[in-house]
Structure formats: C-alpha cells, structure tokens
C-alpha positions as CSV (number, residue, x, y, z in Angstrom):
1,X,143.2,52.1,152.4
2,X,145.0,55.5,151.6
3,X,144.2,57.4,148.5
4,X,147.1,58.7,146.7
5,X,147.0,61.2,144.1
6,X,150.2,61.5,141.2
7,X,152.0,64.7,142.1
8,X,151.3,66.1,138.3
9,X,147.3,65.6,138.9
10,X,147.8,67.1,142.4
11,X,149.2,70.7,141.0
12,X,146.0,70.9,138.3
13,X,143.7,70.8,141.0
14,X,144.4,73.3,142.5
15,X,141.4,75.5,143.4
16,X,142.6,78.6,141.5
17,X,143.5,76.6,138.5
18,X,139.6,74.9,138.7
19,X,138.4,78.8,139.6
20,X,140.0,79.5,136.0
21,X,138.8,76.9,134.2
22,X,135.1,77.3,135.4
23,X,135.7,80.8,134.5
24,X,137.0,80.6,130.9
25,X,134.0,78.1,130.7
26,X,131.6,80.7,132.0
27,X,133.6,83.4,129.1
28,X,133.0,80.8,126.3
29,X,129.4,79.8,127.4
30,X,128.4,83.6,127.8
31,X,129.5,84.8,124.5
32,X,128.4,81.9,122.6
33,X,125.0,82.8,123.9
34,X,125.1,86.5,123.4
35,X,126.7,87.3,120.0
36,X,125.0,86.4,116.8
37,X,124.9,87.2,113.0
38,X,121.7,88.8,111.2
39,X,122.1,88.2,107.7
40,X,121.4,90.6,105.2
41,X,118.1,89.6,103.8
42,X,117.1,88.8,107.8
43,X,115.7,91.0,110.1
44,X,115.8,89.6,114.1
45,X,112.9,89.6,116.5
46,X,114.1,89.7,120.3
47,X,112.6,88.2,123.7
48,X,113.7,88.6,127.0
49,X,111.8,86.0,128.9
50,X,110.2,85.1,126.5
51,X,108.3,89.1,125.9
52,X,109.1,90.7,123.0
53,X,111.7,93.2,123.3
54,X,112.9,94.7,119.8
55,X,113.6,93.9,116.4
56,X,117.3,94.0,114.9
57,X,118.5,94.2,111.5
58,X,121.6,93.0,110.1
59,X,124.7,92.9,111.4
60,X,127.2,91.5,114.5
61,X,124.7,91.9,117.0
62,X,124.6,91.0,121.1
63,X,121.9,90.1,123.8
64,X,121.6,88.8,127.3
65,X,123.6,85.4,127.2
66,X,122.1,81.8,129.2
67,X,118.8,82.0,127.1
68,X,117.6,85.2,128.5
69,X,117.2,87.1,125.3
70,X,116.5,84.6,122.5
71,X,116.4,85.6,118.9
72,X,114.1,84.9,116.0
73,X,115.4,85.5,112.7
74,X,113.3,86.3,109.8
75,X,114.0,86.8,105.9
76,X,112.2,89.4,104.9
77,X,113.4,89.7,101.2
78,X,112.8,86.4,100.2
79,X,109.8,86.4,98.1
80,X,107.8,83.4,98.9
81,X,105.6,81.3,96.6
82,X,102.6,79.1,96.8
83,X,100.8,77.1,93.8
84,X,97.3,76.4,93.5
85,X,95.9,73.9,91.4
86,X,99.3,72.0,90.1
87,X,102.5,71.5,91.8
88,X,106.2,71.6,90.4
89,X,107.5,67.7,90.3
90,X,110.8,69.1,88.3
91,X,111.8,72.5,87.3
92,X,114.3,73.7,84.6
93,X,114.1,74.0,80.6
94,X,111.5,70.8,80.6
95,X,109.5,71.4,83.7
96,X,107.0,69.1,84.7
97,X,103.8,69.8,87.0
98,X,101.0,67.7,88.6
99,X,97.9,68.9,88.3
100,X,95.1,69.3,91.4
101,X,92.1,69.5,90.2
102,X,90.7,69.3,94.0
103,X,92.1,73.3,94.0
104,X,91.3,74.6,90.3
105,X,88.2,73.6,89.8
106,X,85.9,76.4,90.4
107,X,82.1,77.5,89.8
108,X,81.4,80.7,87.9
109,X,79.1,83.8,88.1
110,X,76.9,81.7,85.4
111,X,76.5,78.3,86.5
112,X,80.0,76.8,84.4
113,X,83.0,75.1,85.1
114,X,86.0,76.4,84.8
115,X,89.5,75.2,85.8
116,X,91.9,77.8,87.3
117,X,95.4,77.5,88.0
118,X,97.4,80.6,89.8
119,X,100.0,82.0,92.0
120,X,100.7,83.7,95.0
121,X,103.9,85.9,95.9
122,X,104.5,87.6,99.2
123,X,107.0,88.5,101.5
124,X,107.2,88.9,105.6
125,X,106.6,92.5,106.1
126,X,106.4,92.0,109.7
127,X,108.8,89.8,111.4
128,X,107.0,90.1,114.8
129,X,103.7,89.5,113.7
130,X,105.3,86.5,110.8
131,X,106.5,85.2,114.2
132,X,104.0,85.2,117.1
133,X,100.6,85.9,115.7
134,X,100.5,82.7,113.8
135,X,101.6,79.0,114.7
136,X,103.9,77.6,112.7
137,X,102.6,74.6,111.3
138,X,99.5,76.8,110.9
139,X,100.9,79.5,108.6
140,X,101.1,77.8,105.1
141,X,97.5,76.1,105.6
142,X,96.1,79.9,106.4
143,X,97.6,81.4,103.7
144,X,96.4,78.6,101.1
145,X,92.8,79.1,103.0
146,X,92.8,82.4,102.2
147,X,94.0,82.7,98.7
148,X,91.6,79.5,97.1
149,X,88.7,81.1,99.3
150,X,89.8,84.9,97.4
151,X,90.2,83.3,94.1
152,X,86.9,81.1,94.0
153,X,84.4,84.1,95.6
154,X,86.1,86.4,92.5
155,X,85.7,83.7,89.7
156,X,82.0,83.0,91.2
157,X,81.7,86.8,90.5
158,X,82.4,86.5,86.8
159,X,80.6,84.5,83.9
160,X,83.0,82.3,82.1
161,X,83.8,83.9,78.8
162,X,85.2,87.2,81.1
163,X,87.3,84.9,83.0
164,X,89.1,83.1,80.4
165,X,89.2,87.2,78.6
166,X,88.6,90.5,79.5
167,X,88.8,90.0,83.5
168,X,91.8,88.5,84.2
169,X,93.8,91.2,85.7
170,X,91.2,92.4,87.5
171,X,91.0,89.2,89.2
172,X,94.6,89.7,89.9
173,X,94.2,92.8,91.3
174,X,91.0,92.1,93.1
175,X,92.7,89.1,94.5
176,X,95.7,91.1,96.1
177,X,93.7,93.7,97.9
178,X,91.4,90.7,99.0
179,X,94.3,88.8,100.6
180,X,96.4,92.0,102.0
181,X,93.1,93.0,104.0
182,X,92.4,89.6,105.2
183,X,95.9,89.2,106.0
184,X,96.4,92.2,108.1
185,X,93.0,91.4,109.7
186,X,94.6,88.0,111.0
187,X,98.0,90.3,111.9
188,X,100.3,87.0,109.6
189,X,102.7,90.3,109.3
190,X,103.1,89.5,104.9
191,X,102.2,91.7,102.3
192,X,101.4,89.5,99.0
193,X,103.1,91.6,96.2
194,X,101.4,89.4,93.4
195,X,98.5,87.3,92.0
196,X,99.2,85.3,88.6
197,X,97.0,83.4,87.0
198,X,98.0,80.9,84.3
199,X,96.3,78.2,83.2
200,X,92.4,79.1,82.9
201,X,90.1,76.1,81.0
202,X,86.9,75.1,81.1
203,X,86.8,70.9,82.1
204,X,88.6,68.8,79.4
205,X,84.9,67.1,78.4
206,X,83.7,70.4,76.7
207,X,86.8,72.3,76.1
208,X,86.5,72.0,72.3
209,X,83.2,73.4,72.5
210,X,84.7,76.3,74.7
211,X,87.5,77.0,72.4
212,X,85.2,76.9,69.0
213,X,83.0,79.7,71.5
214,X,85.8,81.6,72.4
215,X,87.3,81.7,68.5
216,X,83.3,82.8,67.0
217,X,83.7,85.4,70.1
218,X,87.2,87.1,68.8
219,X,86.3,86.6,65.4
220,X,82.6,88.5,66.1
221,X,85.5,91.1,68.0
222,X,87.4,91.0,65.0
223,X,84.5,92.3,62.3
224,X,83.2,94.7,64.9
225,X,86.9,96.5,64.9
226,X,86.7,96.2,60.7
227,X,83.3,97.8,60.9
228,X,84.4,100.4,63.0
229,X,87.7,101.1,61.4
230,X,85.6,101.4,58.3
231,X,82.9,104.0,60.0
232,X,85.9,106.2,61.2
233,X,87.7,106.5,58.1
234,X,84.2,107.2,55.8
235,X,82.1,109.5,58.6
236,X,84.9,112.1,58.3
237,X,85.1,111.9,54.4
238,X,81.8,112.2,54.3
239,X,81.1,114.8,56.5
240,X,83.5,117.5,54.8
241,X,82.2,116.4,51.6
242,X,78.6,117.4,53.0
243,X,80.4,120.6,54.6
244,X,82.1,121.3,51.7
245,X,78.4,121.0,49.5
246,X,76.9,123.3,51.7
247,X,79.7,125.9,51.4
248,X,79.0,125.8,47.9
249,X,75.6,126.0,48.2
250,X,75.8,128.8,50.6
251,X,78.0,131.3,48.1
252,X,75.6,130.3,45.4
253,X,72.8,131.8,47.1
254,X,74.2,134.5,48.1
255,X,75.6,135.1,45.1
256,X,71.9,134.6,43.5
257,X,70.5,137.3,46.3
258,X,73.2,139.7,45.7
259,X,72.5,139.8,41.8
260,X,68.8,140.0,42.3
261,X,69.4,142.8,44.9
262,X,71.7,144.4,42.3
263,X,69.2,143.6,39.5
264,X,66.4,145.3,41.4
265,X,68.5,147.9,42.5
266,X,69.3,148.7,38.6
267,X,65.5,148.6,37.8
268,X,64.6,150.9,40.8
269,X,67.3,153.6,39.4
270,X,66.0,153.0,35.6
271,X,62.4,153.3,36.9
272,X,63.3,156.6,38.5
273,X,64.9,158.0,35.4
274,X,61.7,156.9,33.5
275,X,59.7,158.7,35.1
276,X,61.4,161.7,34.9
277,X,62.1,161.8,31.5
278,X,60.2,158.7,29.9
279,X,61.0,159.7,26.1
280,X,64.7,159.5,26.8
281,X,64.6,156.8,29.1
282,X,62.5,154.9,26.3
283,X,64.7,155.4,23.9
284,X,68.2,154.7,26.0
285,X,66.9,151.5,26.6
286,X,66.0,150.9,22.9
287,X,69.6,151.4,21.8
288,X,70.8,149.1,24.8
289,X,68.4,146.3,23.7
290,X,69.7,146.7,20.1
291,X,73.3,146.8,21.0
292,X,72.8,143.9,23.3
293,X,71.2,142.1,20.2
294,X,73.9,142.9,17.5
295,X,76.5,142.2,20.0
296,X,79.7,140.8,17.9
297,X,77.9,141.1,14.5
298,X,79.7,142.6,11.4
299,X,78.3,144.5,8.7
300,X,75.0,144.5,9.6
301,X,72.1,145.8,8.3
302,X,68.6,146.6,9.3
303,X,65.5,146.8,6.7
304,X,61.9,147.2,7.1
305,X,59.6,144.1,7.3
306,X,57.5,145.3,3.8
307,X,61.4,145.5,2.2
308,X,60.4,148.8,0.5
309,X,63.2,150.6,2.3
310,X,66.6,149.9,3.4
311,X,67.6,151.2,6.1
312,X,71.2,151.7,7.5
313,X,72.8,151.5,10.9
314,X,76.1,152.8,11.3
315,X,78.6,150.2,12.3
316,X,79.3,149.8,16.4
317,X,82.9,148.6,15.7
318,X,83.2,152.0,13.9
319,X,82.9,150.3,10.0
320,X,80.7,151.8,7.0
321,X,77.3,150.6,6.8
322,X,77.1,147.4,4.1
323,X,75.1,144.6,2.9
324,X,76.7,142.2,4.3
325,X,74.5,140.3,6.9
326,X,70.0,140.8,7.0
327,X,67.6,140.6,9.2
C-alpha cells in the first residue's frame, strides 16, 4: 500500500515552515511566561527556582519565562478586616449581623461577665514574609488566634465598670501594640493599623442591673463635677475677700501705730518743753484745752461757780464778749 500525501499538505510540511512554527510557538510561549502586570495597590514577590529573588512594584514588569521565575502578587494597600464576636449577614443602610457569643464573651479583672464585640484592621507590610512565613489556609486562623487571645488577657486586666467606661481606648491601644509585637515575632509580614471596639455589655440576664449601675455611677460623676464647679467658682471669691480683709486690717494698724508713735512723739516734745519752762508750758496747754472745749461756740461766756463774778472771754471768732450762752 503507497501513502500519498495532497500536494497542498506536502508544501506545509516542509521542515523550515515546521522550524517556524515551533519557533513562533516558542516566541508566544516565552513571553506569555515572562511579562506580567503589577497593579497599583500590588507589590510582586519573585522566585527563581523556587528561592526568593526580589520584590517588584507596579508596573510592566519581566522575568525568566517556562516557570523559572514565578511571581507572587500581593496587595499591600488593601486594608483588611476581621470581626470578632458577630459577623456581617448583609451590609448597607439596614445592616444585619449575627452575633458569636462563643468569641465575645469574656471574664474580667473582677470576676464578671462581660460581652465584647471588636475589630481588627491591618494591612500586608511585608509581602515576602505575607507570603512564605505563613501557610495559607493558616493565616486568617493565626490572626483571629492572636487578636481574641490580646483582647481577653486585656479585658481580664480590667474590672467591668472601666471596660464598658474609662478604658476603652486604652484597650485599643494596648491591643495594637500587643498584636504588632506578636505579629512580627511570628514574621506574618502585617502591621494592624487599628483596634475598634463596639458593642461592650454585660450578659443579657443582668444587663438592666448593669445599666441602672452604670447611670447611679455617671450621675455620682455628675454631682462630683457640680460640687467641684461650685468649689472653684467660691474658693477664689472667698479668698480675695479674706485677702482683701486683711489688707484692711493691715492699713488700720498701721495706721493705729503710726498715730500712737505720732501721739507719743507729741507728748515727748510737750514733756521736754515742760520741763524747761513748766509755767508756760502749763498755761499753753490750758488755753489749748479751752479752745478745744469751746470749739464752734458763739457768744460764750465764762463765770465763776459761786456766780459772784462774771467773767469775760474775748470771742475766738474775733466777736465782743456777750451773754449769750453759760456755763
């Protein structure tokens, strides 16, 4: 039996015609496998036999084609989320959530119970670490480990009243630092960029008892700030009303010291002019004693105490002597 092959078929086979073929196959199979895209938010880890090589960033990039470089893209702007304690069945303006209360219910510092419900945001930071150090199916079960096992040693920390009030942020707070440093001990290659928490409650049995607590609590708060308020505005008052008593206080006495300084002073000079001359000094202050007396009198006149005599005293506004007034 012959084999016979169409003359059209025959001129296809050629072997420089199958040498271009395999060729442009070759072209198309090696660029295929050595360009790709990096997307903006993406960053690109690179092996070469399957040993890390480099990291690439966005862009029209190229690597060893046939599988030798293989790259890994990761988005490392996305911000990533986890909940703990409810999940979100249907999001929008009437959002509904199912709660777990396997997750929020906690212990705290004194011996309560207290459901929490909270948040976790992070982003890859690494994409090499994000890539290799972790298994895949074992990265969101590590990262929920670590958060409820942050969140329940900083809630057992706290008694109740501080957790539902004065320490929630610093359980945020506390709660980030926890998880970055155990993070970067396990080298995940994520930084978690926030901790919310939302819903904090103590277990729907007692909460009515909580609640009536917590109002007593703000309203003690409340009187406390009054009472305060009230100090601040009368301590002040009072205390330049004090000052301004002793002010007063202090210019009367030394207005009382400097008059009985000047008084003494005056009796020390009168003394000394007494004793020079005591008949003068006598009589001097006989007049002043009488003018001090008769000080704004009119017409007055002076008689002896047997009335046998009258006898005059001339006028000290400068009038005759009269009858006018006795003494």
């Amino acid at each position: 039996m012959q084999h016979f092959t169409p003359p059209k078929v025959g001129k296809y086979l050629k072997p420089s015609v199958i040498t271009l073929v395999i060729g442009g196959i070759f072209l198309i199979a090696m660029l295929g496998t050595s360009v790709y895209i990096v997307d903006q938010a993406e960053e690109a880890v690179i092996t070469r036999f399957g040993k890390y090589v480099t990291t690439k960033g966005p862009g029209l990039q190229f690597k060893l084609p046939f599988g030798i470089d293989r790259n890994y893209t990761v988005n490392v702007k996305n911000v990533r989320t986890e909940e703990f304690g409810f999940r979100t069945q249907m999001a929008g303006r009437n959002p509904r959530y199912d709660s777990q209360y396997s997750e929020s219910t906690m212990l705290t510092g004194d011996l309560n119970i207290v459901e929490v419900e909270w948040i976790i945001q992070y982003r890859v930071a690494d994409p090499r670490a994000w890539t290799f150090n972790v298994n895949l199916d074992d990265r969101t079960k590590t990262i929920r480990d670590v958060s409820r096992s942050a969140i329940n040693m900083l809630v057992g920390d706290r008694a109740i009243m501080d957790i539902m009030g004065l320490e929630r942020s610093a359980i945020e707070a506390a709660g980030i630092e926890f998880m970055n440093e155990t993070f970067r001990g396990y080298g995940m290659g994520i930084d978690v960029i926030a901790v919310r928490l939302q819903n904090i409650e103590p277990p729907s049995g007692v909460r009515q008892a909580f609640e009536d607590v917590n109002k007593a609590i703000q309203d003690m708060n409340r009187l406390i700030n009054e009472g305060q308020q009230s100090y601040n505005e009368e301590i002040p008052r009072t205390g330049g009303e004090a000052d301004r008593l002793i002010r007063v206080a202090e210019g009367y006495a030394a207005e009382r010291v400097n008059r009985a300084r000047g008084d003494v002073a005056r009796f020390n000079s009168v003394y000394n002019e007494y004793r020079r001359s005591p008949e003068v000094t006598r009589q001097r202050l006989y007049y002043e004693m009488i003018e001090e007396v008769f000080q704004g009198e009119e017409n007055t006149v002076i008689i002896d105490r047997n009335l046998r005599n009258f006898l005059p005293m001339m006028n000290v506004q400068g009038g005759s002597a009269s009858g006018g007034g006795v003494r």
